[in-house]
C-alpha positions as CSV (number, residue, x, y, z in Angstrom):
1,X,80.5,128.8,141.9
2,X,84.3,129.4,141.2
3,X,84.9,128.9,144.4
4,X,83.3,125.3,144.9
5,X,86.3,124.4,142.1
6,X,89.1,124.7,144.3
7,X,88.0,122.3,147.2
8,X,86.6,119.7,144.5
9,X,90.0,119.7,142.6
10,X,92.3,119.3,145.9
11,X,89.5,116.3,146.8
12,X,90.5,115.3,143.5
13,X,94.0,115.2,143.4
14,X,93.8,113.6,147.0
15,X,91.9,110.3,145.2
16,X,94.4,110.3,142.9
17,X,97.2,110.0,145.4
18,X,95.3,107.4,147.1
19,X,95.1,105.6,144.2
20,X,98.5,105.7,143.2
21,X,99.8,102.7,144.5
22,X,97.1,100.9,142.3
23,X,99.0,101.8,139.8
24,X,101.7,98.9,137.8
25,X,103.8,99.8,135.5
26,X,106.2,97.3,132.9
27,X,108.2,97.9,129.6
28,X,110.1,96.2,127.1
29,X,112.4,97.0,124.4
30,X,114.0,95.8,121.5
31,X,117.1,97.6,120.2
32,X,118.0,95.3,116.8
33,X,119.4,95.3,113.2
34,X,118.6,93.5,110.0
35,X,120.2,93.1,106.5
36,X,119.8,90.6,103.4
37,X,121.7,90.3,100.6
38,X,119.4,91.3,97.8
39,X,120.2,94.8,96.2
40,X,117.1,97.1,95.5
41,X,114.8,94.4,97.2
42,X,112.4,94.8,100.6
43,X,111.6,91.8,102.7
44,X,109.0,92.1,105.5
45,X,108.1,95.9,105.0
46,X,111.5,97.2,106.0
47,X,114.2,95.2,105.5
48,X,116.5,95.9,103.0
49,X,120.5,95.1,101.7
50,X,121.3,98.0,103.9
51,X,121.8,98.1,108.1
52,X,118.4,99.1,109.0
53,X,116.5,98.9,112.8
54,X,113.5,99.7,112.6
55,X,112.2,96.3,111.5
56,X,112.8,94.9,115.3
57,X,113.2,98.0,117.4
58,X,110.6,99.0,119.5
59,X,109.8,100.1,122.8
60,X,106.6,99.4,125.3
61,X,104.8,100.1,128.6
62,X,102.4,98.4,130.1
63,X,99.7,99.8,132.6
64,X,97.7,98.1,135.2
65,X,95.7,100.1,136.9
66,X,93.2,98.8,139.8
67,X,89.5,99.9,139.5
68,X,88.4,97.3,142.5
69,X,89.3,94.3,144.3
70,X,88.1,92.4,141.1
71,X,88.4,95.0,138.0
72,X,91.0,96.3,136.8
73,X,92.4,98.4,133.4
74,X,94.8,97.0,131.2
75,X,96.9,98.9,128.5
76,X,99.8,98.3,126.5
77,X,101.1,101.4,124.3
78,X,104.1,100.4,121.8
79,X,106.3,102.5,120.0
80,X,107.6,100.4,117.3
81,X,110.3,101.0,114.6
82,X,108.8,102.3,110.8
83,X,110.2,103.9,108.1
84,X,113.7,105.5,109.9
85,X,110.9,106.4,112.9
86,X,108.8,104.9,115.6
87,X,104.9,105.1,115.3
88,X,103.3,105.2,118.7
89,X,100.2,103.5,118.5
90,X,97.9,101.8,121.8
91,X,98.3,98.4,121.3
92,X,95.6,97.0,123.3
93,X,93.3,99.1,126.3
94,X,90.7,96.8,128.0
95,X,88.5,96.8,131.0
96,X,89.1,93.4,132.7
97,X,86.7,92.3,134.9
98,X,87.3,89.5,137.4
99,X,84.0,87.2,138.1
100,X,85.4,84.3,139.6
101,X,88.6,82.4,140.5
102,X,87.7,81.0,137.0
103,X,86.2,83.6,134.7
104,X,86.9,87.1,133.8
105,X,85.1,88.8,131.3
106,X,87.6,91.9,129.2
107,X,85.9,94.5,127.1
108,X,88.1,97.1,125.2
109,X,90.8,96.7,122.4
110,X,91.7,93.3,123.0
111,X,94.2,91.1,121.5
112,X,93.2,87.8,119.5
113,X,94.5,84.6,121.1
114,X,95.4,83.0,117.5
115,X,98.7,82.0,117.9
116,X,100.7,80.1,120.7
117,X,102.6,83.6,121.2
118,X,99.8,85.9,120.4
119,X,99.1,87.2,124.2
120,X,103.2,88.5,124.6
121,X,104.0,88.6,120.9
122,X,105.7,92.1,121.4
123,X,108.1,91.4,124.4
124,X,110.8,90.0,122.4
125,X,112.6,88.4,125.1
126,X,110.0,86.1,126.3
127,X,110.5,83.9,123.0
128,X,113.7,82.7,121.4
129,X,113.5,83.9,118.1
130,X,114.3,87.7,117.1
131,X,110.7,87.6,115.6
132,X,108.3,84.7,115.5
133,X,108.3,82.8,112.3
134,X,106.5,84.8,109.7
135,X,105.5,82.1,107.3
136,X,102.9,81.7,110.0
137,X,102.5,85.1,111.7
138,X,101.4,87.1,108.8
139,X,98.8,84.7,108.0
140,X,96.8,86.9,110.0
141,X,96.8,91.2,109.4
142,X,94.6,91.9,112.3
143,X,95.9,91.3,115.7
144,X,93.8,93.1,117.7
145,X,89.8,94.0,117.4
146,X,87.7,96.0,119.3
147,X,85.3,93.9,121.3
148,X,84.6,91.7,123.7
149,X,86.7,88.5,125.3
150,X,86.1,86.1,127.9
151,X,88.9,84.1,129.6
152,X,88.0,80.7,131.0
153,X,90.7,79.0,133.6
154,X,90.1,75.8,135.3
155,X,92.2,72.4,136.2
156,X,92.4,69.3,134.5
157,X,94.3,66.5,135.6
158,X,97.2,68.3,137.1
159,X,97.0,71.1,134.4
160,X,95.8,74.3,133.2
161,X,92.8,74.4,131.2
162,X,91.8,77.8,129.0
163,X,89.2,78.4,127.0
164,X,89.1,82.0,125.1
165,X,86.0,83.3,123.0
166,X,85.8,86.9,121.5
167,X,83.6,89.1,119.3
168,X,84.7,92.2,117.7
169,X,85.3,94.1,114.4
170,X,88.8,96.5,113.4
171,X,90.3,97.9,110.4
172,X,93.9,97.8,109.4
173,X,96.1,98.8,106.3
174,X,96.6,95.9,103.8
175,X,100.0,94.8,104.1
176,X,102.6,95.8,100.8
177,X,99.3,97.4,99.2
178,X,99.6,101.4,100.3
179,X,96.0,102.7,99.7
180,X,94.1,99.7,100.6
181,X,92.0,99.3,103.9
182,X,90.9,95.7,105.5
183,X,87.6,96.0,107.4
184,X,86.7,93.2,109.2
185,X,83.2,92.8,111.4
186,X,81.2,90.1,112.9
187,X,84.7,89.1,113.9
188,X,84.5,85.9,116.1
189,X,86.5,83.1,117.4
190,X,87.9,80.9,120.1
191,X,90.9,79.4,121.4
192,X,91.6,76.5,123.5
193,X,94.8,76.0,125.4
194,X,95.8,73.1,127.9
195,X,99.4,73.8,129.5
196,X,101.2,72.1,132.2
197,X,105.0,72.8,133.2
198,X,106.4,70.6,130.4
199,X,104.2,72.0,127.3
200,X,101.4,74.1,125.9
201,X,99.4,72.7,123.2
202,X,96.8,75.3,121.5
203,X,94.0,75.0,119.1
204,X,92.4,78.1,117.5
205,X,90.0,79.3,115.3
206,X,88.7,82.7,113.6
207,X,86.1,83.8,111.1
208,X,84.9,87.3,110.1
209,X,83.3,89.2,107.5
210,X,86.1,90.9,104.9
211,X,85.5,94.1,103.3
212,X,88.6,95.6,101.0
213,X,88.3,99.1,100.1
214,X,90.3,102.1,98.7
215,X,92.3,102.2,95.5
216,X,95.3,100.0,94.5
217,X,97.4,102.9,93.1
218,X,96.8,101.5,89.5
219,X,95.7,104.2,87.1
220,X,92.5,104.2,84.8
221,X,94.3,104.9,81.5
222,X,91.0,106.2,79.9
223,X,89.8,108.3,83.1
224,X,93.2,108.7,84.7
225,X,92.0,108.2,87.9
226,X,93.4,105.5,90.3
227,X,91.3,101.8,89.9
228,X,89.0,101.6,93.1
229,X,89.5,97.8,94.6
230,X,86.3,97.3,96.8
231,X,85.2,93.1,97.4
232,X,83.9,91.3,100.4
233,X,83.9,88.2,101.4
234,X,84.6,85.9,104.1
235,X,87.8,84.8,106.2
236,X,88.6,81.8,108.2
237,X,91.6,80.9,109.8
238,X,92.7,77.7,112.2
239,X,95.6,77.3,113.8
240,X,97.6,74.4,116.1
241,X,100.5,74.5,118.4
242,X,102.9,73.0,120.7
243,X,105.9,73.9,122.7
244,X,107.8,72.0,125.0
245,X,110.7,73.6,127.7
246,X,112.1,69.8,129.2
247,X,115.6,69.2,130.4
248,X,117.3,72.0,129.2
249,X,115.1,70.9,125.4
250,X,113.3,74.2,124.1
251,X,110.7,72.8,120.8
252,X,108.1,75.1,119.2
253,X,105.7,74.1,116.1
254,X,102.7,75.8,115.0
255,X,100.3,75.1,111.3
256,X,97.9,77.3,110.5
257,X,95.2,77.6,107.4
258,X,93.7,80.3,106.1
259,X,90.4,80.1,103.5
260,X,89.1,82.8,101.4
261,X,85.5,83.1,100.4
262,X,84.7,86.1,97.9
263,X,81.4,87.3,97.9
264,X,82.1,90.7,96.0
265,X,79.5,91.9,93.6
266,X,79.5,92.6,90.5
267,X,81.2,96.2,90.8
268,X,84.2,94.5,92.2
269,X,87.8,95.5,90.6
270,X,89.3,92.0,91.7
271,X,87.2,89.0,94.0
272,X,88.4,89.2,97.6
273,X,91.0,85.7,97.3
274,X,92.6,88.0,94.6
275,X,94.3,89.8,97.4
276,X,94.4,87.5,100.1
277,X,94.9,84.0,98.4
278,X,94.1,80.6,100.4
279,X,97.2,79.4,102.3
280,X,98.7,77.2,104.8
281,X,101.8,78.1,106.3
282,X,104.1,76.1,109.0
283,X,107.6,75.9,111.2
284,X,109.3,73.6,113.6
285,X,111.6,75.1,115.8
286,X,113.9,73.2,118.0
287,X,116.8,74.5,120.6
288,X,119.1,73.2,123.4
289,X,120.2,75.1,126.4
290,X,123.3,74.9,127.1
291,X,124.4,77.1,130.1
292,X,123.3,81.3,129.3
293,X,123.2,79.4,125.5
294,X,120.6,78.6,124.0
295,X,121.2,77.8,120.1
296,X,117.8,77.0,117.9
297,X,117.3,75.3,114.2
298,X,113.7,76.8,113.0
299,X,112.3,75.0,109.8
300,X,109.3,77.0,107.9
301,X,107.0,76.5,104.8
302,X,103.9,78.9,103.1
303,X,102.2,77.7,100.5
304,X,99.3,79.9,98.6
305,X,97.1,78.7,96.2
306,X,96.6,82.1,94.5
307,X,93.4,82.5,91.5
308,X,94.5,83.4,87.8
309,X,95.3,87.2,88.1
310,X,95.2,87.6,91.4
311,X,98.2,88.1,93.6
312,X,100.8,85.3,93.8
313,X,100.4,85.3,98.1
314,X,103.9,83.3,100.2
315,X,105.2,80.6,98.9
316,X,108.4,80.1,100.4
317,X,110.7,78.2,102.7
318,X,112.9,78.9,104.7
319,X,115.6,77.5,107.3
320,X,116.8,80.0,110.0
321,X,120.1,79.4,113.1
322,X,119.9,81.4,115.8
323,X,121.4,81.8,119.5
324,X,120.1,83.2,122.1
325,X,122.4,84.3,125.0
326,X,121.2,85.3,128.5
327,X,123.0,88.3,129.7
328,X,121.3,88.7,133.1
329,X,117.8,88.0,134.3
330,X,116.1,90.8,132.2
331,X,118.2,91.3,128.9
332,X,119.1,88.8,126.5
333,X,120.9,89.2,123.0
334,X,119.8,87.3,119.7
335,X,121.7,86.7,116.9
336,X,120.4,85.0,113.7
337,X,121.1,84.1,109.9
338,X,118.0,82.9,107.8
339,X,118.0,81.2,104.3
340,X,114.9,82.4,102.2
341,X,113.9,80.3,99.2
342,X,110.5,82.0,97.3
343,X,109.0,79.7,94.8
344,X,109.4,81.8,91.7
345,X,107.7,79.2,89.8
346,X,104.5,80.3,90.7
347,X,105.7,84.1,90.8
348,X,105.6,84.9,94.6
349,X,108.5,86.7,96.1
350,X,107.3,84.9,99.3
351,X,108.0,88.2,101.9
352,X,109.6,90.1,99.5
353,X,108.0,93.2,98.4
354,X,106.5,92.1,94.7
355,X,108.5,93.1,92.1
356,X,111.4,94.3,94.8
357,X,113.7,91.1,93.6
358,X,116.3,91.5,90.8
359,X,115.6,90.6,87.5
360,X,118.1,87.6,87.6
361,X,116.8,86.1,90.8
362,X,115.2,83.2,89.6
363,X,113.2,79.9,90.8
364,X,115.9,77.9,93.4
365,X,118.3,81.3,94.3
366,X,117.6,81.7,98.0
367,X,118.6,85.1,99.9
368,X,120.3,85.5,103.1
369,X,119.2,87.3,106.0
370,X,120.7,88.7,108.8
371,X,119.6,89.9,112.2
372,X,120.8,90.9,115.7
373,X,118.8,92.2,118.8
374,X,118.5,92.4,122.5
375,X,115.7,92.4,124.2
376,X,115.0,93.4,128.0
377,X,112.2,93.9,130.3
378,X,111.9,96.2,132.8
């Protein structure tokens, strides 16, 4: 028997050589810096008044590998900056399969086709910005769900015509709240994209079911055990977009609107829209190319509509200038300096870590942020 090993491992390895050439292999990197000008305060996780990278830096491969003339496997595995370190993580693994010249059907960890960026949201030189606007962007904590997507491509009058459906279910963290999990199932939606070469205009949508469980790190003063935070509920979100890339004239602008429907019982610490309060969030972003220049204005706006005692959510605007300069055909470098106004009226930090603002910032101050990057694929 231990001889039948031997010849079934060489036949083995010989497939695998065979199959080599199926193989495709593509990366990107970011390599970036950020710093704002409010002492003792954290904006988006990891940005502090201090010269920090791991906001923005991050590293990623992507692996094609053929299974047939019409299947393949898909995987992207990122290593992005947190905390002083990178945390290596799959991004997305899927099993595409290829019906048609105008369906495929993909089965895996796939990602959700919410935004206009969504698909390449991680290859930071494919967009102008250091990171997309994140008024909008965080609207939505789950990026990728483990299910089922179909991808519909057709023409229509001269342009491209997709239609994306999915069904799925994941877990993630709750962002700035360390000990609370977001479980979302029955997770479905849809997105419909037409594109020719001047613009892409994109409407989504997404519902699921919301579970919140764990414990908020708030201790019981009479058992002196942390306070368990478990509600459900419902989640919807829509979004619309357009971009435009015409003589040298690069516009983006994306809305989106996110509703919150607690269902929690009665053993609930807080309802569900405690946490995750309704809100509608957009930007405008408009550039010029001029040369390897391209120089970009980007207006953006939150607005939460919190419930009495529950968490304040983003209200904020802000107004960000940026260039973008082309250094060769795969690398570019980014520079940018954002104004951040959070409407203290209503006692959101906007992306600030709550309670991470000083004492004396008050309703009208603004904070300044500053970031630099360059991004290259490979």
């Amino acid at each position: 028997m231990k001889r039948a090993i031997v010849p079934v491992a060489i036949a083995a390895a010989l497939s695998f050589s065979q199959q080599a050439n199926a193989l495709e292999w593509d990366g990107f990197l970011t390599a970036g810096f950020s710093l704002h000008d409010q002492e003792d305060a954290t904006y988006l996780d990891t940005i502090t008044d201090d010269i920090r990278f791991d906001n923005d830096s991050k590293f990623g491969l992507q692996v094609t590998a053929d299974v047939s003339e019409n299947m393949q496997v898909v995987s992207q595995i990122l290593a992005a900056g947190s905390d002083e370190n990178f945390d290596l993580d799959v991004e997305w693994a899927y099993l595409d399969w290829i019906l048609n010249d105008t369906i495929s059907l993909r089965g895996g960890k796939v990602k959700e086709p919410v935004f206009l960026i969504s698909d390449y949201i991680e290859v930071g030189y494919a967009y102008p910005w250091i990171r997309p606007p994140q008024e909008v962007y965080r609207n939505n904590p789950i990026n990728t769900i483990n299910g089922f997507e179909a991808l519909i491509q057709m023409d229509v009058g001269g342009m491209g015509l997709t239609i994306q459906p999915y069904l799925g279910s994941n877990s993630e963290g709750v962002p700035n709240q360390p000990g609370l999990t977001f479980d979302a199932s029955n997770f479905y939606g849809a997105a419909l994209q037409l594109a020719s070469r001047s613009f892409t205009a994109q409407v989504s949508f997404l519902t699921t079911d919301v579970g919140v469980s764990g414990a908020t790190g708030v201790v019981n003063t009479t058992t002196g055990f942390p306070i368990p935070f478990g509600s459900e509920g419902t989640a919807t979100l829509t979004s619309f977009g357009l971009s435009t890339d015409v003589n040298n004239f690069v516009a983006y602008a994306e809305y989106v609107t996110r509703d919150i429907e607690d269902e929690s019982g009665p053993g609930a610490s807080a309802p569900l829209d405690a946490l995750f309060p309704d809100q509608d969030a957009w930007y405008v972003t408009v550039g010029y190319r001029m040369g390897n220049f391209l120089p970009h204005l980007t207006i953006a706006n939150s607005e939460a509509e919190p419930v009495t005692g529950g968490a304040p959510g983003v209200t904020q605007d802000s107004l960000t200038l940026g260039v973008r300069y082309e250094i060769n055909d795969s690398a570019a470098f980014k520079f940018e300096v954002q104004s951040i106004e959070p409407d203290r009226s209503t006692g959101s930090a906007g992306l600030f870590a709550l309670g991470s603002l000083p004492a004396d910032f008050v309703d009208g101050d603004s904070g300044t942020l500053i970031s630099a990057a360059v991004d290259v694929i490979f």
